[in-house]
N, C-alpha and C positions, 0 to 999 in steps of 0.2 A: 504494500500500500504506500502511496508516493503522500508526502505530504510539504503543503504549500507553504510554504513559511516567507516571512522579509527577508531583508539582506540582512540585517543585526542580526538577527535569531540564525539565520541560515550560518550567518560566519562562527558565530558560538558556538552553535549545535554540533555533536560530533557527525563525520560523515558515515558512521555506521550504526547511525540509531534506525536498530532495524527489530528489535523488539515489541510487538506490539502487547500491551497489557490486557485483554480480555482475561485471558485465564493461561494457563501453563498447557496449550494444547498440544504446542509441537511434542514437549516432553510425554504429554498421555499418548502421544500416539507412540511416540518413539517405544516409549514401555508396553504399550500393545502389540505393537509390531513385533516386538521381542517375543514377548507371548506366544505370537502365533507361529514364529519362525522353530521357539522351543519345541511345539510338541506338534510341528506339522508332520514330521515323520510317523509320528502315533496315528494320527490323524488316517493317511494315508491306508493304514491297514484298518482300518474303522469304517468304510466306503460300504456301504448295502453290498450284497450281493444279490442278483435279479435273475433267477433260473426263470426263463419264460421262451413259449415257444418262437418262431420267426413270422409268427403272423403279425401284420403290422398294425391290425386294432384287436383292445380286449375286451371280449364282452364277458356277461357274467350275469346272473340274476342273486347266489346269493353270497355271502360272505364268512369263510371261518378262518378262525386266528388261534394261534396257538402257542405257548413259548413269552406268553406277555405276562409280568410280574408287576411293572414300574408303570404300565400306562394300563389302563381300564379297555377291554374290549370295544364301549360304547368313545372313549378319545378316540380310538382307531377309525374305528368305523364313520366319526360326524365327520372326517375330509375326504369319504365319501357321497361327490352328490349327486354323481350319477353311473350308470352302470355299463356304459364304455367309453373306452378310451383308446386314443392313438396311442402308438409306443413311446410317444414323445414326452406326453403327457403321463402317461403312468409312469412313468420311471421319474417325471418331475413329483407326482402324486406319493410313490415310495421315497424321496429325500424329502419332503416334510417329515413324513412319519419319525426319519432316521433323526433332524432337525431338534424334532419333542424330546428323542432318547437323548440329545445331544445336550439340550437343556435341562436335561437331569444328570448329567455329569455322568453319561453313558456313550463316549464318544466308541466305542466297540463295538457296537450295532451290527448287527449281522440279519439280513431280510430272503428269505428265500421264499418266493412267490409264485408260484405255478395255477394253472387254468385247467380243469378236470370237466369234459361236459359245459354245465351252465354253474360250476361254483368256483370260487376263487380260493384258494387257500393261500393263507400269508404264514410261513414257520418263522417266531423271530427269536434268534440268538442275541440276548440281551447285553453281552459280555458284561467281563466287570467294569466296575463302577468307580470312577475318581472320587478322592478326596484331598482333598488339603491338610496336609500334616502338621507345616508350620511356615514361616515365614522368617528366615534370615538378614538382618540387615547389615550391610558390610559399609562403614562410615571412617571418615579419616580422621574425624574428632569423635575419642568417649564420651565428651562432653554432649557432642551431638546423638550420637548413638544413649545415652541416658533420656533425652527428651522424645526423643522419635519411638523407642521401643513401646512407651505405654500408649501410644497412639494405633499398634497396630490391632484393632478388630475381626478375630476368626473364630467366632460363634455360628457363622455358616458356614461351614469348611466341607459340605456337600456342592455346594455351587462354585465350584474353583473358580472359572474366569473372571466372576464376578465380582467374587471377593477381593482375588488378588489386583483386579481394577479399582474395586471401592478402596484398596487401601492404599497402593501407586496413589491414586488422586488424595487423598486425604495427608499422605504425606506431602506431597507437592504444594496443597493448602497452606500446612502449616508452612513450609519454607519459605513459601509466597509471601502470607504475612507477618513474617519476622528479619525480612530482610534479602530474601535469594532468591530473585526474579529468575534466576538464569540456571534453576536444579537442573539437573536429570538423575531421570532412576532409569536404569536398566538392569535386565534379568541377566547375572555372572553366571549363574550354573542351575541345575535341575537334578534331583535325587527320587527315583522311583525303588519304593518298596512295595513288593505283594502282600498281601490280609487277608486274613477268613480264608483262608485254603483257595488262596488267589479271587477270591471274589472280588474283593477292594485294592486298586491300585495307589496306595499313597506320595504323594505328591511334595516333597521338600523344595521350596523355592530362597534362593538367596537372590537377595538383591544386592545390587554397588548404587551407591548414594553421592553425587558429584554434587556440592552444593553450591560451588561454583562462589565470585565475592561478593562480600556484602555490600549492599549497596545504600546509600541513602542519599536524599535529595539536597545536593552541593546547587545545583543550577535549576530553574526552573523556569523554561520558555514558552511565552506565549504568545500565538501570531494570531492576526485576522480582527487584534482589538483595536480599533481603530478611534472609539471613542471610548470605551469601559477602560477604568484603571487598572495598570498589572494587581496593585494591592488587593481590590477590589475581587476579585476574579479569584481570589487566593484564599482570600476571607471565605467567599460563598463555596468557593470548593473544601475550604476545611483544610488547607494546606501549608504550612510552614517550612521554608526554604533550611536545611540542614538536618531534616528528620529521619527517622528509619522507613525507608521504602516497605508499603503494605498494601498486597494487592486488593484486601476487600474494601481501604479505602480507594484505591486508582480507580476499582471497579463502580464505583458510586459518583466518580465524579462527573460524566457527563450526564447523567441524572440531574446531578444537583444543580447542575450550570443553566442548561435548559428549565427548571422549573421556575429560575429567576426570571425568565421572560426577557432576557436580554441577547441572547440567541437566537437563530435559526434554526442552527446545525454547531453540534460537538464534535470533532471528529474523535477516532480513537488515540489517545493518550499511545507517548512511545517513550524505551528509556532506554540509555547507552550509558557506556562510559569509554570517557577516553583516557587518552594514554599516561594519565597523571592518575588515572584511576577515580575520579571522581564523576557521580553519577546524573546524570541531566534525562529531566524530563521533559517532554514536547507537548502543551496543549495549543492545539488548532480551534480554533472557534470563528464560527460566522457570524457576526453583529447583523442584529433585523433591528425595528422600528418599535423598541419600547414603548414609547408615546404616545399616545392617541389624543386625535381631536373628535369631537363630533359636534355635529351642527344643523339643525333642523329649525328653518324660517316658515310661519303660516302667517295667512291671515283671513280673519272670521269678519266678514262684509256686514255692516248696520239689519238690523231683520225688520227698523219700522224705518219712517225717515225723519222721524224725532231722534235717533240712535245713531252714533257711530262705530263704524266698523274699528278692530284692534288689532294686533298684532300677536301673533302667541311664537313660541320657538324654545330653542334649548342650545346651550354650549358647554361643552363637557368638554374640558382639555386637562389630560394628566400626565405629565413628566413621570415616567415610571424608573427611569434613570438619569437620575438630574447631574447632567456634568463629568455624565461618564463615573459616577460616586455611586450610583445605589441608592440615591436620596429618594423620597417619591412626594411631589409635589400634585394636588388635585384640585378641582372647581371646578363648581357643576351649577349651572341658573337654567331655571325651567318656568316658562309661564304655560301652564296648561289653559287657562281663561282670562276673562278680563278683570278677577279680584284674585285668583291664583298663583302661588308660585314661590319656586322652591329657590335656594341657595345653599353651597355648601360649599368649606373648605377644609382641608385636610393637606397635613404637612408629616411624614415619616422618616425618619434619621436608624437606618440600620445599622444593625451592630454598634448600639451607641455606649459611648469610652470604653472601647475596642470587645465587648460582648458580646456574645448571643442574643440581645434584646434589641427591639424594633421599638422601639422610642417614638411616640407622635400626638400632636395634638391638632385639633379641629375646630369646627364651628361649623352649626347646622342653622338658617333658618326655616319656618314655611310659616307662610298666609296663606288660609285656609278657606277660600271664598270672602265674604264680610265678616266672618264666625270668631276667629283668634288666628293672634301668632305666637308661633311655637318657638323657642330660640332654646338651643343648648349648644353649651361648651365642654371641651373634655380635654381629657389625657386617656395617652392610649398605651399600652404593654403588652409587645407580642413574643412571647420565648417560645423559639425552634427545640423540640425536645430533641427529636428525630427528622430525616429528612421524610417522613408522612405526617408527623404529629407536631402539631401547634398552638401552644395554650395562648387563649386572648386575653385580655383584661382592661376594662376601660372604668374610669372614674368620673363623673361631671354633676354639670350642674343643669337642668330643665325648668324656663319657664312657661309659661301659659298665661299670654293676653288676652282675654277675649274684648272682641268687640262690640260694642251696643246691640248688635242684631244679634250675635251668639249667647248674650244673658237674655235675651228679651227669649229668643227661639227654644235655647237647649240650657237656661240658667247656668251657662259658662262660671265658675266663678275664676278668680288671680289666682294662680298658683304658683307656686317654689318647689322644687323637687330635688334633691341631693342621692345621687344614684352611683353606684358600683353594678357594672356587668363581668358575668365571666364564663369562660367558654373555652371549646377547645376544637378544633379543626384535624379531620382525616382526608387525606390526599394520596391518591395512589392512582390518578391517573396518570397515563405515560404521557399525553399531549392535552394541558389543559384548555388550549382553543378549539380542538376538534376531536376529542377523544375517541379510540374505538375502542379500552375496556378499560376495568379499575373503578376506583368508589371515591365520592365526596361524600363526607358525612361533616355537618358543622353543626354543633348545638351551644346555644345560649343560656344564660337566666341573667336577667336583672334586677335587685333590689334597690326599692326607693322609697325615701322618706318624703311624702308630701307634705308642704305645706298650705294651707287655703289663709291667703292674704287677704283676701275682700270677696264678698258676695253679693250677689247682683240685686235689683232694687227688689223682686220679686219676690226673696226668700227672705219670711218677715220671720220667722223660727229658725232661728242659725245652730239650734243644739245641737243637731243630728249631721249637720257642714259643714262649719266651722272646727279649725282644729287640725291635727297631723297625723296623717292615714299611710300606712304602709301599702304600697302597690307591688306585685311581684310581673312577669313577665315572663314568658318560657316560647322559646324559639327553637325549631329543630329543621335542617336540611339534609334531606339523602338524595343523592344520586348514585346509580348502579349503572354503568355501560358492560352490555354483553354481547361480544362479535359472533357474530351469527358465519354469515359467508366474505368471501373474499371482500374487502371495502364495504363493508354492511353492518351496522352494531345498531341493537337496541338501550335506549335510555328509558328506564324506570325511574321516576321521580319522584319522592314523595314531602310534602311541607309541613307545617302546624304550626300555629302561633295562638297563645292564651293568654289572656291580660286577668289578676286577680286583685280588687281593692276592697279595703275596708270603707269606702266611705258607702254614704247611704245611698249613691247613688253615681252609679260610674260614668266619669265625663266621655264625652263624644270625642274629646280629643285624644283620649287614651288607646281607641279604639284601632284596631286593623283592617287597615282597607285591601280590598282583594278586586283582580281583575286588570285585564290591558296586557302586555308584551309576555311579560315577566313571570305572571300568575296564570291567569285565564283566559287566553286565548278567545276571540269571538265575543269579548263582552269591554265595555268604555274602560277607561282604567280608571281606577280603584272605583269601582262602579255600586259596589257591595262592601258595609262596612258591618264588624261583627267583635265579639269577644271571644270570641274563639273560632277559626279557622284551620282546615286543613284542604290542600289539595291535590291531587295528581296529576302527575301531565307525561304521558307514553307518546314513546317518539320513536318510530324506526326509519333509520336514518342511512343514506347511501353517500359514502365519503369521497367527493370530487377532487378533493386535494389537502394538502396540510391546514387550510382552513377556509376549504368550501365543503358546503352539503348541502342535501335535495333530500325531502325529509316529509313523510307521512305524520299528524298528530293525532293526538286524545288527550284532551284535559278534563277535568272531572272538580270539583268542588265543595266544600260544604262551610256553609255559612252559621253560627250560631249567637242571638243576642236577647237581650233583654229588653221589653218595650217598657214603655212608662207604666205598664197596669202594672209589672213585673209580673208577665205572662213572659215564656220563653218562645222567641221565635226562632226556627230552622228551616234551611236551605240547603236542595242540593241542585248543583246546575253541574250542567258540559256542556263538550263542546268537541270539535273534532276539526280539520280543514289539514293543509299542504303549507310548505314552505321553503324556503332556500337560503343558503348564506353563500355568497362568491364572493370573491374575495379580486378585486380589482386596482387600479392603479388609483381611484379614488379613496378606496381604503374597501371597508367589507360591509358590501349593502346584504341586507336583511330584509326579506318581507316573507310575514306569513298572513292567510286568507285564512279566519275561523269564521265556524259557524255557529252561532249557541243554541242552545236547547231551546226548541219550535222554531226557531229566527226564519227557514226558508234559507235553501241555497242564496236567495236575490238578499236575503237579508244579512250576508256575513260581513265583517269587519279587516280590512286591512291593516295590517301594521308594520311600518315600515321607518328604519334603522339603517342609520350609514354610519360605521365608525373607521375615522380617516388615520394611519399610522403616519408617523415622520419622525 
């Protein structure tokens, strides 16, 4: 594999870094190949033998077997599944059979199969039966030979090839990550002893153990970043320049690179050393378009000619690597109507005073029609446990304005809220922009202390109101992608959201809106508000490219709240329709057509998203 590098990195880099880190394959083969070159001469006198007459097809109606201890007459008989054959084939048909005894560590198999009439008879000489005796390690350090020996595992010593595979690779593991990219094992010699009145052939294998130098990481190069910091890139791989070389971390690292979103493409990691002996590794990385813009301009024309027509629109631009740092800068303004609309900013500093911890804080508004605005500030804490597991944790402060029309309509009253959320994130998709399998699981709770500053002229009995009410909050997201056929994966999606308070009477703004892009497909957005929510939404999806897809839906809903009688109202709605994401030189338009429940084909909703990279 040729890899691209600058002129700096190319002049540094040694010219024989030709090691590539996946895993120690050359070496498992090398020890395989040994394997089979050992006992191919065994092997050789182990071949079926096939008495049959020179007719060139065999026919037969029925079948008896005889001589079989190790395999079940009815194994024999199911790779039978039909009742003739060319010669070509039957004699492929008897080297399965030989294949089974072979996987029983029966390579002496002996088949004599003759045609009498309409019946087939098979005599089979089972011969004996391998085992594995033990396994010798021949090492040029005792010290190394003391670590390795309790590592070898021969609890199955009926399945030779297997074993002595599982534990070739097992040694090779360890070697790998403690410092010796460059082992090999190979098979030095082979000791056969007879058992049980030659039944059992026992098996002594010595292996010679080359561990070859150690190596750890003096240099470490990385080409193709063109805006991301080398530091940066080192940080997010988990790598420090002068450590001991470990393959299961090399093997994690183009994982971890690409889940930052700051890639394309990782190539595979390479490691040399040159002639002073010091060891250099190579990461190749493609830089793509961290950033996104989006932008969406309407406008909703006057409906009498006493009224003026407005403007609505959205801009959503986020630095997801600010400056080639890793920083993530956000802001997002939405007017959905003409008293609507959102605001929000957010500021993240990873790995902050050189940590594990994602550091950040925010600012949310919304106006909510004429009703109230909502403003909260925060502080955010995200610590990577693992590179799937993510604890969240946020701390802030929530107000609640209403205005004259939201105490007149819904007795809004002022409120204060001092809130801690926490939560924790699973990720194990392999491509989070278009995934074809792997699970998102993210769940929340948030605790808060409200307080009620004032209450609206209407509520002349303030005892049951007035005062400071604990709210809880509980949010949960799964996604499940399951690849079906080639470029084809199903997404099972399942949501819920519950809002609990003490007060006597739970405010509308506390409330979950459900519906539009994100939720409900085929129905306004947030069109249905509720105190408890959940919903599904089933997608099978055909993968046009690393992030486009053409894509069948099913959403599904349930709505649940509280009316002022405190009678509980319930909802369940769907929805179904098409959709697509391409991904183009504008950035990746989105449109999906739902339909909702009764709406009529003529009645479905479009929804449509353009988010711009750079």
């Amino acid at each position: 594999m040729c890899c691209h590098m600058t002129d700096s990195v190319e002049n540094n880099f040694p010219n024989d870094a030709s090691a590539h880190l996946t895993r120690s394959k050359t070496q498992l083969c090398i020890a395989a190949f040994a394997f089979v070159l050992a006992i191919h001469s065994l092997l050789l006198s182990a071949m079926p033998l096939f008495c049959q007459t020179d007719s060139s097809f065999i026919v037969f109606d029925e079948i008896v077997i005889s001589g079989n201890h190790q395999l079940s007459v009815k194994q024999i008989k199911h790779l039978f599944t039909k009742r003739s054959y060319s010669r070509k084939e039957f004699e492929h048909l008897l080297g399965q059979i030989a294949d089974l005894y072979r996987n029983e560590s029966r390579p002496f198999v002996k088949i004599n199969a003759r045609t009498k009439e309409s019946t087939l008879s098979l005599k089979i000489d089972e011969g004996v039966r391998l085992r594995l005796d033990a396994i010798y390690l021949n090492v040029p350090d005792s010290n190394f030979h003391k670590e390795l020996v309790p590592l070898l595992d021969l609890r199955d010593r009926s399945q030779v090839a297997q074993t002595v595979f599982f534990n070739v690779e097992n040694l090779l593991s360890y070697l790998e990550n403690h410092g010796y990219p460059f082992a090999q094992i190979e098979i030095d010699s082979l000791n056969f002893q007879k058992e049980q009145q030659g039944k059992i052939l026992a098996i002594k294998f010595f292996l010679k153990i080359s561990p070859g130098q150690k190596v750890y990481l003096d240099e470490i190069h990385i080409s193709g970043n063109n805006l991301t910091k080398k530091n940066v890139i080192l940080r997010e791989a988990r790598l420090k320049i002068g450590s001991l070389f470990r393959q299961n971390q090399i093997s994690r690292l183009p994982e971890r690179l690409m889940k930052t979103g700051f890639f394309t493409a990782v190539g595979e990691p390479k490691i040399a050393i040159d002639e002073k002996g010091k060891g250099h590794l190579l990461i190749d990385v493609t830089e793509g378009n961290p950033n996104q813009l989006n932008a969406v301009i309407g406008y909703t024309p006057a409906a009498t000619p006493e009224e003026k027509g407005y403007f609505t629109g959205l801009i959503d631009i986020a630095f997801k690597n600010l400056l080639g740092t890793g920083r993530v800068l956000e802001t997002y303004w939405q007017k959905k109507d003409r008293h609507s609309q959102e605001l929000r900013f957010h500021y993240v500093e990873r790995w902050a005073f050189g940590y594990p911890v994602h550091a950040g804080f925010g600012f949310e508004q919304t106006i909510r029609d004429t009703t109230y605005v909502r403003r909260n500030i925060g502080v955010d804490f995200d610590v990577p446990f693992s590179d799937l597991l993510t604890i969240h944790s946020h701390f802030g402060k929530e107000s609640i304005l209403p205005d004259s029309l939201g105490q007149i309509l819904f007795t809004l009253p002022r409120s204060n809220s001092n809130l801690v959320r926490i939560g924790f994130t699973y990720d194990s998709r392999e491509n989070p922009w278009n995934p074809a399998q792997g699970l998102f699981y993210q769940t929340r709770y948030e605790f808060a202390r409200k307080k009620i500053s004032s209450l609206p002229a209407s509520i002349t009995d303030s005892t049951n109101f007035a005062g400071t009410f604990r709210r809880d909050k509980i949010e949960m997201d799964a996604e499940l992608f399951v690849p079906t056929f080639r470029y084809q994966t199903i997404l099972c999606g399942i949501h819920g959201r519950q809002v609990k308070s003490k007060e006597e009477k739970l405010s509308v703004a506390d409330l979950y809106r459900l519906g539009g892009t994100n939720t409900l497909r085929g129905y306004r957005e947030d069109e249905f508000l509720g105190e408890r929510l959940a919903w599904l939404n089933l997608e099978y999806r055909y993968l046009l490219g690393p992030r486009s897809r053409a894509f069948l839906f099913f959403d599904a809903g349930y709505i649940m709240r509280t009316k002022e009688d405190d009678n509980i109202s319930e909802q369940t709605k769907f929805s179904y329709g098409f959709g697509f994401r391409i991904e183009t030189r504008l950035g990746i338009i989105g449109i999906d057509y739902g339909i909702g429940q009764g709406r009529g084909l003529a009645g479905g909703l479009v929804h449509i998203g353009l988010m711009n990279k750079f």
